[in-house]
C-alpha beads as a LAMMPS data file, in Angstrom:
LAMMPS data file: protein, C-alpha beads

141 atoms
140 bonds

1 atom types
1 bond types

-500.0 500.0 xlo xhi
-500.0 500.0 ylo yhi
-500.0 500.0 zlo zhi

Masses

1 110.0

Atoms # bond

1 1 1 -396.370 286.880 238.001
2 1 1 -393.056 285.779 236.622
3 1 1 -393.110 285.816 232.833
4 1 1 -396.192 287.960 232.334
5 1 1 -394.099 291.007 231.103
6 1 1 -392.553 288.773 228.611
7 1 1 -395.949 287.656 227.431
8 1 1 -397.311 291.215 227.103
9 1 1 -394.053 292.150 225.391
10 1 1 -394.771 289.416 222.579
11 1 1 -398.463 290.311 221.847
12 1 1 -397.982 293.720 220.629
13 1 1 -395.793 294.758 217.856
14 1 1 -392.507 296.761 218.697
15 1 1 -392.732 300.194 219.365
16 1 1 -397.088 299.728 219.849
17 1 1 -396.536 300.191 223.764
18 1 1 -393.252 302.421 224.710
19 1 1 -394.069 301.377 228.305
20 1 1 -393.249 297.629 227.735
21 1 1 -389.694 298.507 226.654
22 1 1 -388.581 301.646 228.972
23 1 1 -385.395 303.305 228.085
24 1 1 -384.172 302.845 231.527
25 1 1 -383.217 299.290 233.372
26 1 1 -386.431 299.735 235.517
27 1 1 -389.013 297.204 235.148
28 1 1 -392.493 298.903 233.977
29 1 1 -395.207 299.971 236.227
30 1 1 -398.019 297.268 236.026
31 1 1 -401.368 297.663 237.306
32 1 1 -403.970 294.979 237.491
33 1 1 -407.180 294.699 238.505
34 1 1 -409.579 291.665 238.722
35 1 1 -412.360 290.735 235.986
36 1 1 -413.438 287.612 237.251
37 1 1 -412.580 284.529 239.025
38 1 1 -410.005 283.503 236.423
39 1 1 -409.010 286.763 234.433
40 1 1 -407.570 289.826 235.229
41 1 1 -406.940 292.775 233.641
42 1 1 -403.184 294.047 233.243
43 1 1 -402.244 297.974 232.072
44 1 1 -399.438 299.828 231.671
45 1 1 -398.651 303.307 229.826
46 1 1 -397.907 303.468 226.462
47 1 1 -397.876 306.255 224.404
48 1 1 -397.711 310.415 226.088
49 1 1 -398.798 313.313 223.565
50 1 1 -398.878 316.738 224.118
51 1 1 -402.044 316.632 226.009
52 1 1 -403.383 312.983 225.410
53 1 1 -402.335 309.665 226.708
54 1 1 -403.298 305.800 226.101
55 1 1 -402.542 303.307 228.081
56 1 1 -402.124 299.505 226.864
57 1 1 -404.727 297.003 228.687
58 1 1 -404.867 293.298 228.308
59 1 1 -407.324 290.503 229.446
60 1 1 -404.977 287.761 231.356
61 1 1 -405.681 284.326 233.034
62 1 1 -404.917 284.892 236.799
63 1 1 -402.085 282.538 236.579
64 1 1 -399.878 281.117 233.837
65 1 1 -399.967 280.530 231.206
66 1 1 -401.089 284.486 231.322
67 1 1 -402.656 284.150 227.637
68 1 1 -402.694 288.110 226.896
69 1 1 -405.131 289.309 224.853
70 1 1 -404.355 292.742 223.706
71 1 1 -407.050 294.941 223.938
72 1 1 -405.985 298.660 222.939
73 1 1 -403.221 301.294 223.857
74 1 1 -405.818 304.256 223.694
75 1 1 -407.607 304.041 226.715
76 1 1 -406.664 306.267 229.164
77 1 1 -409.071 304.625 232.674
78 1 1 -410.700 301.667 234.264
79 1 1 -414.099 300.955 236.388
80 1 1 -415.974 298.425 237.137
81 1 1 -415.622 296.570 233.614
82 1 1 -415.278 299.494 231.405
83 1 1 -412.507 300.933 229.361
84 1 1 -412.840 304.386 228.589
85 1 1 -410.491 307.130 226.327
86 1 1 -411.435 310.326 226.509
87 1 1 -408.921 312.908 223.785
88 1 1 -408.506 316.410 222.444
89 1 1 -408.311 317.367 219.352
90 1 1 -406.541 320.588 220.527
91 1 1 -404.923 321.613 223.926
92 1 1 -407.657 324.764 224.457
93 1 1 -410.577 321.155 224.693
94 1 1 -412.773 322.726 221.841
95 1 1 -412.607 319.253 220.020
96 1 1 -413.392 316.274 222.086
97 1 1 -413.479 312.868 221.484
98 1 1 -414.060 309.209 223.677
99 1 1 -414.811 305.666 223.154
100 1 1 -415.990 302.704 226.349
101 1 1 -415.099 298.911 225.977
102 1 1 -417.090 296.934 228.361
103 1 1 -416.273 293.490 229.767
104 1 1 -418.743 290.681 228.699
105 1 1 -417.479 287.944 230.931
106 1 1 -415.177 286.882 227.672
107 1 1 -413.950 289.974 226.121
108 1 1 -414.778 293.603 225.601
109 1 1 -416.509 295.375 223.572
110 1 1 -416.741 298.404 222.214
111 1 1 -419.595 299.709 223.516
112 1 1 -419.488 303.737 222.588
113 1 1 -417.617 306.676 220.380
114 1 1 -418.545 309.830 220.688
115 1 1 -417.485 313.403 218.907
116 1 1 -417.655 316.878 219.511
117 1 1 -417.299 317.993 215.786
118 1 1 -414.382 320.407 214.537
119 1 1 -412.301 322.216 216.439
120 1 1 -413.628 325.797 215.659
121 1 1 -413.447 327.109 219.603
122 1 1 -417.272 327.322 220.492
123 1 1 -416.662 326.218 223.735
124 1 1 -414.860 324.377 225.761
125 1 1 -415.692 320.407 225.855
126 1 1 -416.756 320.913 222.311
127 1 1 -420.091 322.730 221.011
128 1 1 -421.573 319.753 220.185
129 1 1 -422.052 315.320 221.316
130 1 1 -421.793 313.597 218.088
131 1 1 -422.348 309.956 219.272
132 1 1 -421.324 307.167 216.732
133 1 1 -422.009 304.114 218.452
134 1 1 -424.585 303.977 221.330
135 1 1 -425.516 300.604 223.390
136 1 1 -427.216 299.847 226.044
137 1 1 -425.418 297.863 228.337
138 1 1 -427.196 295.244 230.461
139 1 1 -425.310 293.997 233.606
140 1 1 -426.508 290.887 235.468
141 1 1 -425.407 290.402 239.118

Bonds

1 1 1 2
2 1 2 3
3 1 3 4
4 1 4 5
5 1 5 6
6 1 6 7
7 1 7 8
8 1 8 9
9 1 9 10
10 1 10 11
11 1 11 12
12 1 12 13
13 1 13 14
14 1 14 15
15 1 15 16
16 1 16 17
17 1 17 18
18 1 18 19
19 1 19 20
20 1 20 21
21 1 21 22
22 1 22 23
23 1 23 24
24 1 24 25
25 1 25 26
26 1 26 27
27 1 27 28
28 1 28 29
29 1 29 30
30 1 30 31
31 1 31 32
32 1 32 33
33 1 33 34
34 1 34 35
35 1 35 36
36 1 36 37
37 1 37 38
38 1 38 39
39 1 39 40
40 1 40 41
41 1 41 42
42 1 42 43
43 1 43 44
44 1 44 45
45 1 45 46
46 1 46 47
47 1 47 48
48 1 48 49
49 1 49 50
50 1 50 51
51 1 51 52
52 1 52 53
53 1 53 54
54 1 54 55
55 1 55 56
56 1 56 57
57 1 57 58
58 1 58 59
59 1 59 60
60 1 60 61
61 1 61 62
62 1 62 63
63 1 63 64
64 1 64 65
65 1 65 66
66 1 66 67
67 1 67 68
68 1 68 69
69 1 69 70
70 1 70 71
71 1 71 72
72 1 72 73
73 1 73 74
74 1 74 75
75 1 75 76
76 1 76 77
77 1 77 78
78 1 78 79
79 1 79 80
80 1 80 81
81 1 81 82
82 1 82 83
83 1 83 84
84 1 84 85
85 1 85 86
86 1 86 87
87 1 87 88
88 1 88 89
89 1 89 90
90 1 90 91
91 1 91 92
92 1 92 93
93 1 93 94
94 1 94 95
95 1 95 96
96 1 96 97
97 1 97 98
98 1 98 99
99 1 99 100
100 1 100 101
101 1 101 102
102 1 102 103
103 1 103 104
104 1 104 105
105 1 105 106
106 1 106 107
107 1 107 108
108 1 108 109
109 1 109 110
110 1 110 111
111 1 111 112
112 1 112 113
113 1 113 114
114 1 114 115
115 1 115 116
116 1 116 117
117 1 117 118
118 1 118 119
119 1 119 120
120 1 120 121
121 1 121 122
122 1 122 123
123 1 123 124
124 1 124 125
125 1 125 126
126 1 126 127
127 1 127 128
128 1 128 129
129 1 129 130
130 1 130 131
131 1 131 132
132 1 132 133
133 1 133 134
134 1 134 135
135 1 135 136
136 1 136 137
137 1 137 138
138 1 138 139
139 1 139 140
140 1 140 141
């Protein structure tokens, strides 16, 4: 895996993913996981907020050249092909928010965004599921 972290460094812009350029002389935490035969995927954290975080997640070739291509800092998890980022509006969770990416084979897309409206404390989770994109995702095994 030598040179990957330089690769990933050079794909975003500087200061896009804090966790590619820590403060301290430790290497960042990488975590990949297999897409297919000849990609993975590589993450790392980003960005912290007050309650929210995003994590930055590339689409690699298993060996090098590693070929990033930068896929978001937002999302916050990873299964089985999907990207999700789930975010409050407010620490009390009375504004909610989340968007899924889902591996094609080549890429992902974005496959969902959903809202919970304004924060006006209803409930917590949000009053309401404002959906903004909705697809139905086929998967052939």
């Amino acid at each position: 895996m030598r040179g990957l972290l330089e690769e990933l460094r050079k794909s975003v812009e500087e200061g896009n993913c804090e966790g590619l350029a820590p403060a301290s002389s430790e290497a960042p935490t990488l975590v990949l996981d297999a897409l297919s035969d000849n990609a993975m995927l590589v993450s790392t954290e980003c960005w912290r907020g007050a309650y929210n975080t995003g994590s930055g997640y590339w689409a690699v070739n298993r060996s090098a050249p590693y070929a990033p291509c930068f896929i978001t800092t937002d999302a916050d998890h990873h299964d089985d092909g999907v990207l999700s980022s789930f975010y409050k509006g407010r620490a009390i969770g009375d504004c909610i928010g989340s968007d899924t990416s889902t591996w094609d084979g080549l890429t992902f897309i974005h496959t969902s965004t959903t809202a919970t409206g304004m924060c006006r404390q209803f409930a917590v989770g949000g009053a309401w599921d404002f959906p903004t994109l909705v697809s139905d995702v086929q998967r052939t095994r």
